[in-house]
MIDOSE-1310 file (N, C-alpha, C; in nm, 2 decimals, decimal comma, always signed):
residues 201
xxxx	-2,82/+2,12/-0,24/-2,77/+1,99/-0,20/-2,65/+1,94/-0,28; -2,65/+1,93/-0,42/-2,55/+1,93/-0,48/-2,45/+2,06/-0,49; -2,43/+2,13/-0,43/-2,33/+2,21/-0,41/-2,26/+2,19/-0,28; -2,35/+2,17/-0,20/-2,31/+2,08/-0,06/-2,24/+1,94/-0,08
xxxx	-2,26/+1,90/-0,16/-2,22/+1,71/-0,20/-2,07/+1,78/-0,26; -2,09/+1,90/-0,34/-1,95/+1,93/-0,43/-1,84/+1,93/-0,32; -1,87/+2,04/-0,27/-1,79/+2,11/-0,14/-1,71/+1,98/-0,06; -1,83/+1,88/+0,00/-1,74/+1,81/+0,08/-1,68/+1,71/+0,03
xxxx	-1,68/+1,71/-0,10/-1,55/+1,60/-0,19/-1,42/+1,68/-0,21; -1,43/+1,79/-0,18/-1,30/+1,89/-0,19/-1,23/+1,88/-0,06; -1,29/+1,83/+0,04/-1,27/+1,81/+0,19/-1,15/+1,70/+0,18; -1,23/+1,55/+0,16/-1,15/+1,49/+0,16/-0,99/+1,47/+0,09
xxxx	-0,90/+1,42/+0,15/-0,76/+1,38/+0,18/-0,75/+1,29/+0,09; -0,66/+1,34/-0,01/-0,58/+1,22/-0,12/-0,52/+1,08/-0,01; -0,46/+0,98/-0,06/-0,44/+0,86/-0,04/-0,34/+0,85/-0,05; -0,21/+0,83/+0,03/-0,10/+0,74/-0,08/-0,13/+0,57/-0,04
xxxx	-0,03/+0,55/-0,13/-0,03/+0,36/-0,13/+0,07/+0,33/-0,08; +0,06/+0,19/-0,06/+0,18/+0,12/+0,05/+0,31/+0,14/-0,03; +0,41/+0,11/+0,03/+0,49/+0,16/-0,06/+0,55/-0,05/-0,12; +0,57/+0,00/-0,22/+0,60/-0,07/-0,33/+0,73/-0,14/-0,33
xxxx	+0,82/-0,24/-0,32/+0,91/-0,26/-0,27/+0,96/-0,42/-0,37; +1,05/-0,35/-0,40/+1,13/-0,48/-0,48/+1,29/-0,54/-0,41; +1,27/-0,68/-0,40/+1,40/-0,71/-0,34/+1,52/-0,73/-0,40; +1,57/-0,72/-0,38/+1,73/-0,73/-0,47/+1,86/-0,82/-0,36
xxxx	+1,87/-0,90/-0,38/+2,01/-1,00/-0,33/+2,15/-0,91/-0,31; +2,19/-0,93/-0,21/+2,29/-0,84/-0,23/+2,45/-0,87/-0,27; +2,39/-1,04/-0,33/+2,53/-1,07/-0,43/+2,63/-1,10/-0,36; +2,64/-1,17/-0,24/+2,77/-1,18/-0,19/+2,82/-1,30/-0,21
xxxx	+2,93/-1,34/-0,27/+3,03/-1,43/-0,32/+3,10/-1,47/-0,18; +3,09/-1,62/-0,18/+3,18/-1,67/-0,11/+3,32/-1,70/-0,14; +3,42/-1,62/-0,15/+3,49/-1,60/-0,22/+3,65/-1,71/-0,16; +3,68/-1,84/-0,25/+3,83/-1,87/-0,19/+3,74/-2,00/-0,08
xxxx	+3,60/-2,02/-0,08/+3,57/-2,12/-0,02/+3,47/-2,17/-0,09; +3,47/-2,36/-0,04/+3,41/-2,44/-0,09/+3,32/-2,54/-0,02; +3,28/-2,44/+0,11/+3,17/-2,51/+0,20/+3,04/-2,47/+0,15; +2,96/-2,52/+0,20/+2,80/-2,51/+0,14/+2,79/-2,36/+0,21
xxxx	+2,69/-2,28/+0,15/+2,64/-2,17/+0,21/+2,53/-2,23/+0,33; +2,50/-2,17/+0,43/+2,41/-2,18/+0,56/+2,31/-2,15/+0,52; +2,22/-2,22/+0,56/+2,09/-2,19/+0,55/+1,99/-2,08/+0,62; +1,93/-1,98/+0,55/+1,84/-1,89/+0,59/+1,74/-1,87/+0,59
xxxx	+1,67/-1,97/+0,68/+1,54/-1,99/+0,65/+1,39/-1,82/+0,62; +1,45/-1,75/+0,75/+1,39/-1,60/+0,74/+1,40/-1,55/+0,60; +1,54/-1,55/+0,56/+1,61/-1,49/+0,41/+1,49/-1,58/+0,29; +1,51/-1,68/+0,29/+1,41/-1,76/+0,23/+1,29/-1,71/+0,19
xxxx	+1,20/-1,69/+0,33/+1,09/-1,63/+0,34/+1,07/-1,54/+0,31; +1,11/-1,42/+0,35/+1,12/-1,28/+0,34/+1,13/-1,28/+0,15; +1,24/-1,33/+0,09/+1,22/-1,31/-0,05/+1,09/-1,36/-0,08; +1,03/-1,47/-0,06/+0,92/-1,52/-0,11/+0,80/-1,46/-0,11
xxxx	+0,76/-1,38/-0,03/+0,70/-1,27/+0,05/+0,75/-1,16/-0,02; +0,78/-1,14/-0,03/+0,84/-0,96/-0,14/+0,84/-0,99/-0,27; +0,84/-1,12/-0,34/+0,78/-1,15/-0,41/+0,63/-1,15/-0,46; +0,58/-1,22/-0,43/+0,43/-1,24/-0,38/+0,35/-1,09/-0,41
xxxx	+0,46/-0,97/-0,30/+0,36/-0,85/-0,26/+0,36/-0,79/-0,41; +0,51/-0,79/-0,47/+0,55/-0,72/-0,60/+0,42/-0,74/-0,69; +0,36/-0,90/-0,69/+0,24/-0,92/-0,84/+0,14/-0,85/-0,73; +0,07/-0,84/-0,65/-0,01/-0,78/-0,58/-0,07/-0,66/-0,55
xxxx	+0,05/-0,62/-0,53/+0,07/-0,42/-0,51/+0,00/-0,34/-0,65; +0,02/-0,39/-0,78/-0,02/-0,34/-0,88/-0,21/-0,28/-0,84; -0,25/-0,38/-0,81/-0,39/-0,40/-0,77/-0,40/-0,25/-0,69; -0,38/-0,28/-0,50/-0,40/-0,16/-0,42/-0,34/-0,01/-0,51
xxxx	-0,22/-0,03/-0,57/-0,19/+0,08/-0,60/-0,33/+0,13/-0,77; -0,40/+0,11/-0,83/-0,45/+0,09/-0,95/-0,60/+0,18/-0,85; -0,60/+0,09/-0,73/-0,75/+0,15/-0,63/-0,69/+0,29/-0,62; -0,63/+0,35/-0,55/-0,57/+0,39/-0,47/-0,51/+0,54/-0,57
xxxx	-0,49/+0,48/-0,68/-0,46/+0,59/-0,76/-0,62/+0,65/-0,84; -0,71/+0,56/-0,86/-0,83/+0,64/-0,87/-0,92/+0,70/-0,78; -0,91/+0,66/-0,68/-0,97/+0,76/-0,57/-0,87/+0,89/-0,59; -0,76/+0,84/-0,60/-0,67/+1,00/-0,57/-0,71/+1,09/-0,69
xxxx	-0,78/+1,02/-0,79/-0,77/+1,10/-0,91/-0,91/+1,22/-0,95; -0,99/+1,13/-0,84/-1,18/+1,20/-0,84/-1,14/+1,28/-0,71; -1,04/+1,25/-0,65/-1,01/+1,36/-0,47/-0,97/+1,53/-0,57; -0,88/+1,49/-0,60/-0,80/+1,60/-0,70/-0,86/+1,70/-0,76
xxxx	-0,93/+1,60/-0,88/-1,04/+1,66/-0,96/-1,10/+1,80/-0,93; -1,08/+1,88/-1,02/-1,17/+1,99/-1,04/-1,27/+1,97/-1,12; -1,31/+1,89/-1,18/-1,48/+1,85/-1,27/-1,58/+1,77/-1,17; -1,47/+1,69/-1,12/-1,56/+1,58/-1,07/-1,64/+1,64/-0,96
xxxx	-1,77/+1,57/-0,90/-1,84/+1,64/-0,76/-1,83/+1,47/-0,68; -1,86/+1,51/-0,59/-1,89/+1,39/-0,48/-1,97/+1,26/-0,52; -2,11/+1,32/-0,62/-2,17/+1,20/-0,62/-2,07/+1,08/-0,75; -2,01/+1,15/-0,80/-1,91/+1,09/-0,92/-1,81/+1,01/-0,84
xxxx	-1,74/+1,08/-0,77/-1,69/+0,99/-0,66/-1,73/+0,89/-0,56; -1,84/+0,89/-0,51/-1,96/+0,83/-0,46/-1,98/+0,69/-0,58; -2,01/+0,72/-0,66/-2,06/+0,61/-0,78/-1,87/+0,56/-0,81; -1,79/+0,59/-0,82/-1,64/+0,51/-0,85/-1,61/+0,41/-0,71
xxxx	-1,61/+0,49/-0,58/-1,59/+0,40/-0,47/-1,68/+0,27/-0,48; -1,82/+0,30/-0,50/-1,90/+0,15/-0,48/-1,87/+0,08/-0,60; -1,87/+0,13/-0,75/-1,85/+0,05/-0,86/-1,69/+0,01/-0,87; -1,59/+0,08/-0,85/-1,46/+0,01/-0,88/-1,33/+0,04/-0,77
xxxx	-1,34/+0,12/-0,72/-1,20/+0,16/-0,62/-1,25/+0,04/-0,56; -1,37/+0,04/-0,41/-1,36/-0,03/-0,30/-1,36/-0,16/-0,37; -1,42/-0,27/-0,42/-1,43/-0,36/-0,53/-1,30/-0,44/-0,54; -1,18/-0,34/-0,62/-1,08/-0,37/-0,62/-1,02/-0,36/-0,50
xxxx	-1,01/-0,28/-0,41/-0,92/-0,29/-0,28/-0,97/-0,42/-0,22; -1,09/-0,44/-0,16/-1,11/-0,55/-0,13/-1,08/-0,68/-0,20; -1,05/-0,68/-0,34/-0,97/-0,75/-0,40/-0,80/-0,79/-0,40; -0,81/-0,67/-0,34/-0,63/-0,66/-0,29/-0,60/-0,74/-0,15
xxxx	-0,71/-0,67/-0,07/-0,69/-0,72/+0,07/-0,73/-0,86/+0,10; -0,79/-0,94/+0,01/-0,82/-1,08/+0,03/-0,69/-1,13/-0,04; -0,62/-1,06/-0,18/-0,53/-1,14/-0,21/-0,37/-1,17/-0,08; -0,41/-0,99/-0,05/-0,29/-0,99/+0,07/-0,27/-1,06/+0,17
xxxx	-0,42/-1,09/+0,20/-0,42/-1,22/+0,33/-0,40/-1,35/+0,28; -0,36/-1,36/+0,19/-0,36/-1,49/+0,09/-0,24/-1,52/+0,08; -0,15/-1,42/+0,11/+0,02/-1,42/+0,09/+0,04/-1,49/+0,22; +0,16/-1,59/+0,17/+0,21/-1,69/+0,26/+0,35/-1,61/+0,35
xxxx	+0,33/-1,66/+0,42/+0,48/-1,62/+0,53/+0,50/-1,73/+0,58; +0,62/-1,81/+0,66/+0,61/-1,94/+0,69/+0,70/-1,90/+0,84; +0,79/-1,78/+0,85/+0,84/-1,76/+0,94/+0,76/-1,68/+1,05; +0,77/-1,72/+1,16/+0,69/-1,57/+1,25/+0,81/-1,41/+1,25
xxxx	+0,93/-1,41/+1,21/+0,95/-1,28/+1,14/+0,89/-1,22/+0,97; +0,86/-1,26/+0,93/+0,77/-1,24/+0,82/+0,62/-1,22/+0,87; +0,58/-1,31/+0,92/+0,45/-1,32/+0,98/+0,43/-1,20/+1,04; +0,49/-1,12/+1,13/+0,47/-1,02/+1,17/+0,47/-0,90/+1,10
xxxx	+0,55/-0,91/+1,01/+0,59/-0,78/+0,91/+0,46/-0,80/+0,85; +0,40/-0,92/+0,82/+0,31/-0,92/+0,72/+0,16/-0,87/+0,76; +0,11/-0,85/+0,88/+0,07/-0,85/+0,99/+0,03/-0,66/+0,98; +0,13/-0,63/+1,03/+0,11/-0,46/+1,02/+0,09/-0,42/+0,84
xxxx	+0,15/-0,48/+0,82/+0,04/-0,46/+0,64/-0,08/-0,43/+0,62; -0,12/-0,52/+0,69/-0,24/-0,61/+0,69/-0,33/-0,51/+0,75; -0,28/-0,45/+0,82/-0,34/-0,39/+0,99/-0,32/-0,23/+0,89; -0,23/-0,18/+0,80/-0,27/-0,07/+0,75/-0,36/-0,08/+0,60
xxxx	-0,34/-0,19/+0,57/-0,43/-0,21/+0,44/-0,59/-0,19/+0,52; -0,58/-0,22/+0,59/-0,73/-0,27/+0,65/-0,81/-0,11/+0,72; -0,71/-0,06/+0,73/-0,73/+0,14/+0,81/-0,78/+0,21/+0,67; -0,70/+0,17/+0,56/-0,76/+0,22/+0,39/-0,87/+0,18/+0,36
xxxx	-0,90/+0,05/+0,39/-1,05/+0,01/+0,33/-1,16/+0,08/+0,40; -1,13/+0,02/+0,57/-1,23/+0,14/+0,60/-1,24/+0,25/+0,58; -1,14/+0,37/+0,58/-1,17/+0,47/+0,52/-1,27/+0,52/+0,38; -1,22/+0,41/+0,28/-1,28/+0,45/+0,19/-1,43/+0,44/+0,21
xxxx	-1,48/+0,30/+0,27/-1,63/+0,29/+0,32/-1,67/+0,40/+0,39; -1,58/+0,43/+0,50/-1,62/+0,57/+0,53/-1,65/+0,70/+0,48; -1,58/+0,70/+0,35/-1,58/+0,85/+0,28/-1,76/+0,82/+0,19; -1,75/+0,69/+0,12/-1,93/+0,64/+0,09/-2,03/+0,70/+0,21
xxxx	-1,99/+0,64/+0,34/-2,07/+0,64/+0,40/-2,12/+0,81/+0,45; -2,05/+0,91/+0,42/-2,05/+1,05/+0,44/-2,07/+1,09/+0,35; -2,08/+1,09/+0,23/-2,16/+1,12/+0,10/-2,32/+1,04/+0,08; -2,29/+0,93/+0,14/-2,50/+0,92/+0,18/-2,52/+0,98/+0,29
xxxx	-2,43/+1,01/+0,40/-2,54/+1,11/+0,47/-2,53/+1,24/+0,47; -2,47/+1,27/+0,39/-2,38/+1,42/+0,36/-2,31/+1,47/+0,53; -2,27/+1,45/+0,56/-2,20/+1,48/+0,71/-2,02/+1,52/+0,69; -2,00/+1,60/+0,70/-1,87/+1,65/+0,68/-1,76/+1,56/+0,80
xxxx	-1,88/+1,56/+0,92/-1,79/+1,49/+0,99/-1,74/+1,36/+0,99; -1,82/+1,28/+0,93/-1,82/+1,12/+0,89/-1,64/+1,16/+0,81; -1,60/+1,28/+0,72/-1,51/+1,26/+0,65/-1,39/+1,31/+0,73; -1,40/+1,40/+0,84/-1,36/+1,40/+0,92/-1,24/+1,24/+0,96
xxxx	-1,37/+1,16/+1,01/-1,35/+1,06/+1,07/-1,21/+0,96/+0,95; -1,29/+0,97/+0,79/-1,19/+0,92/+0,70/-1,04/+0,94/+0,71; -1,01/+1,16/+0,73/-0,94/+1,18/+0,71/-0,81/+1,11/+0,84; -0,87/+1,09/+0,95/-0,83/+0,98/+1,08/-0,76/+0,88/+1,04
xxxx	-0,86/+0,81/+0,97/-0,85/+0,72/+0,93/-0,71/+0,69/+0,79; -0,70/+0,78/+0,75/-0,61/+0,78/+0,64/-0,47/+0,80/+0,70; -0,50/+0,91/+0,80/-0,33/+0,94/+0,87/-0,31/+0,83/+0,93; -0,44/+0,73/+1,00/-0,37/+0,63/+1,09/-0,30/+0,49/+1,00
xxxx	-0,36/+0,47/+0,91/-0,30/+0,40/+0,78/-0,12/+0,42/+0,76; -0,13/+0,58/+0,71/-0,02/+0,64/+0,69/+0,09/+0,62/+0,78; +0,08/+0,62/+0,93/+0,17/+0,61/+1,02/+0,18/+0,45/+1,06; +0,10/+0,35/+1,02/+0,08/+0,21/+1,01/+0,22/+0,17/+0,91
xxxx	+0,17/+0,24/+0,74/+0,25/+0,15/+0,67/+0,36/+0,24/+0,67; +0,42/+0,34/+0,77/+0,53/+0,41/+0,79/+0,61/+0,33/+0,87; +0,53/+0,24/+1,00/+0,61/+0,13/+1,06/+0,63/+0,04/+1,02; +0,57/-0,02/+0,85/+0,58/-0,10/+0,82/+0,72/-0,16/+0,71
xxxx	+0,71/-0,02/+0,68/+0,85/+0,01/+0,58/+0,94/-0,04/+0,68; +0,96/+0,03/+0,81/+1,07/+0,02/+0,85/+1,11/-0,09/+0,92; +0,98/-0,16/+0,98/+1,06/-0,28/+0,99/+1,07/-0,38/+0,88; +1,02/-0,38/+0,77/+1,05/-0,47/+0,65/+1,24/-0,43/+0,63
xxxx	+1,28/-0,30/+0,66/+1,39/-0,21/+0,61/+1,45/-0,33/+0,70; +1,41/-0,29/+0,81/+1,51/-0,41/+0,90/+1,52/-0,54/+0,94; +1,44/-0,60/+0,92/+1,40/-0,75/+0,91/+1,54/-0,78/+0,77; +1,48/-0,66/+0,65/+1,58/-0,72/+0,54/+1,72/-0,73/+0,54
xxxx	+1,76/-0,61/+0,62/+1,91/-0,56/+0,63/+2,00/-0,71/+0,73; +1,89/-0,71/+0,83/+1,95/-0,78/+0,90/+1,98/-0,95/+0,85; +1,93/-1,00/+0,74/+1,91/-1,12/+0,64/+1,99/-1,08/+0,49; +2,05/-0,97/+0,49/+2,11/-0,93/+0,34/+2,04/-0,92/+0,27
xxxx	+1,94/-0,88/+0,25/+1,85/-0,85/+0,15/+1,87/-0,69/+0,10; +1,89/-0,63/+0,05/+1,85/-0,50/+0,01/+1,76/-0,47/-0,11; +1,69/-0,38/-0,01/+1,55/-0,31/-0,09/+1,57/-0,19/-0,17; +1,47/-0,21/-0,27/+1,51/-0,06/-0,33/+1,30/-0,03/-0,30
xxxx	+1,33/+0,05/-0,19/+1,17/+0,14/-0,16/+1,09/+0,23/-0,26; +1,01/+0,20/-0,31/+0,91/+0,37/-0,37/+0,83/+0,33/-0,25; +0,81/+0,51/-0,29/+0,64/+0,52/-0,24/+0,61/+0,66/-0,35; +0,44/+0,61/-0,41/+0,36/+0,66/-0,46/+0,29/+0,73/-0,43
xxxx	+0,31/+0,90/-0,44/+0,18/+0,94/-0,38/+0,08/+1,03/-0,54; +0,02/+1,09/-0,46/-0,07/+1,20/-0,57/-0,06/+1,31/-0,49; +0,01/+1,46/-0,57/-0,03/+1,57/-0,55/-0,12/+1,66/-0,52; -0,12/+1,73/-0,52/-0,23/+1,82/-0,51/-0,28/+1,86/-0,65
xxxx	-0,21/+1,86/-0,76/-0,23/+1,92/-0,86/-0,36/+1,75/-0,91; -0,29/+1,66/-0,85/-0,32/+1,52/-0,90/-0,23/+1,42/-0,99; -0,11/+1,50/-0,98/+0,00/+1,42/-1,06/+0,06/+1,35/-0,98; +0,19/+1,26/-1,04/+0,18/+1,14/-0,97/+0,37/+1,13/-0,91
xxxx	+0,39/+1,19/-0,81/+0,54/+1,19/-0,79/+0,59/+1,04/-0,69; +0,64/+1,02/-0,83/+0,71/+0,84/-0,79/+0,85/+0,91/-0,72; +0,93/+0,80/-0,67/+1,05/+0,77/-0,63/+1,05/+0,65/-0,61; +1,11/+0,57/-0,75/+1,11/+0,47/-0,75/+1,25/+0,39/-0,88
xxxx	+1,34/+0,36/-0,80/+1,44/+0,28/-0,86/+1,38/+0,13/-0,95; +1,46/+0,13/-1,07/+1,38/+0,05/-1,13/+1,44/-0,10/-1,10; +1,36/-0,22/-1,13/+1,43/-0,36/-1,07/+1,25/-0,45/-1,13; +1,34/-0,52/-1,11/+1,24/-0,65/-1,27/+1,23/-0,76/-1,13
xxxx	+1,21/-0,72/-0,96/+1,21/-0,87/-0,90/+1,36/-0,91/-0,81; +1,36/-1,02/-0,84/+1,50/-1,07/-0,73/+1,57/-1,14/-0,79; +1,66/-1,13/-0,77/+1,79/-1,23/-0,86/+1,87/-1,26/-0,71; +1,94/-1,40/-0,80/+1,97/-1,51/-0,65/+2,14/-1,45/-0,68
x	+2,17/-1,54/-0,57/+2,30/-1,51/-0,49/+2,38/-1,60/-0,60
């Protein structure tokens, strides 16, 4: 049975995390005039909100990187993974996902962006309950169902980049994107420009 429990933790599918996203202003000088700048209310939002996610993200990405790290693992077996999901991954993710529904948006362009977040954060959690729930019944196919579950996530927060890309572009915002995954070996290939936040116009 425990060689059975091994086997199907080798099964399951590493994780990436949402991708990580810091806003940056894009500095434009009104240059030779002395009218008030226009107000942008979206622009407003949208910074406030990519703020917000910046203290946040630490969290999902911290879950997200220890599941990937017992997936990887050559020591570890299933029930070790089994005992991390109930004691600390799932724990903290649902710690993430109450804070993320906690983040304000005031615009219904934000609101929406924030929305498919929301809607792939929520495809992660269940999966992970799902990958528990196939290690108590040992069913390969329950992980099956996770690994569904992880691409559907994946192609979630794939739509979700992109329209944040454009929501921001279209407001002057420019983003500098990572995304975080885990290899196969289990190491950790960032692409990620550095930036401390947002600085004003």
């Amino acid at each position: 049975m425990m060689k059975e429990r091994t086997t199907m933790k080798k099964i399951v599918k590493y994780m990436f995390t949402s991708v990580a996203t810091i806003a940056l202003f894009a500095g434009l000088a009104a240059c030779g005039t002395t009218a008030e700048p226009e107000t942008d209310p979206v622009k407003d939002d949208l910074n406030s909100y990519l703020n917000q996610m910046e203290t946040i993200q630490p969290v999902q990405q911290e879950a997200i990187n220890e599941y990937n790290s017992y997936v990887n693992s050559t020591d570890s077996d299933s029930q070790e993974l089994l005992a991390a999901l109930n004691g600390s991954i799932i724990p903290a993710y649902e710690s993430y996902l109450t804070q993320l529904n906690a983040v304000t948006a005031d615009t219904t362009e934000v609101q929406n962006v924030k929305a498919v977040c929301v809607n792939g954060a929520d495809k992660q959690l269940e999966a992970l309950n799902k990958v528990v729930d196939a290690i108590d019944a040992c069913d390969a196919s329950m992980l099956s169902e996770a690994d569904l579950l992880i691409a559907d996530s994946e192609s979630i927060f794939s739509d979700y980049e992109n329209q944040l890309s454009t929501l921001a572009s279209q407001h002057e915002i420019n983003l500098i994107s990572s995304r975080t995954t885990s290899n196969s070996t289990g190491d950790s290939d960032s692409q990620t420009d550095e930036g401390s936040g947002t600085e004003g116009e």
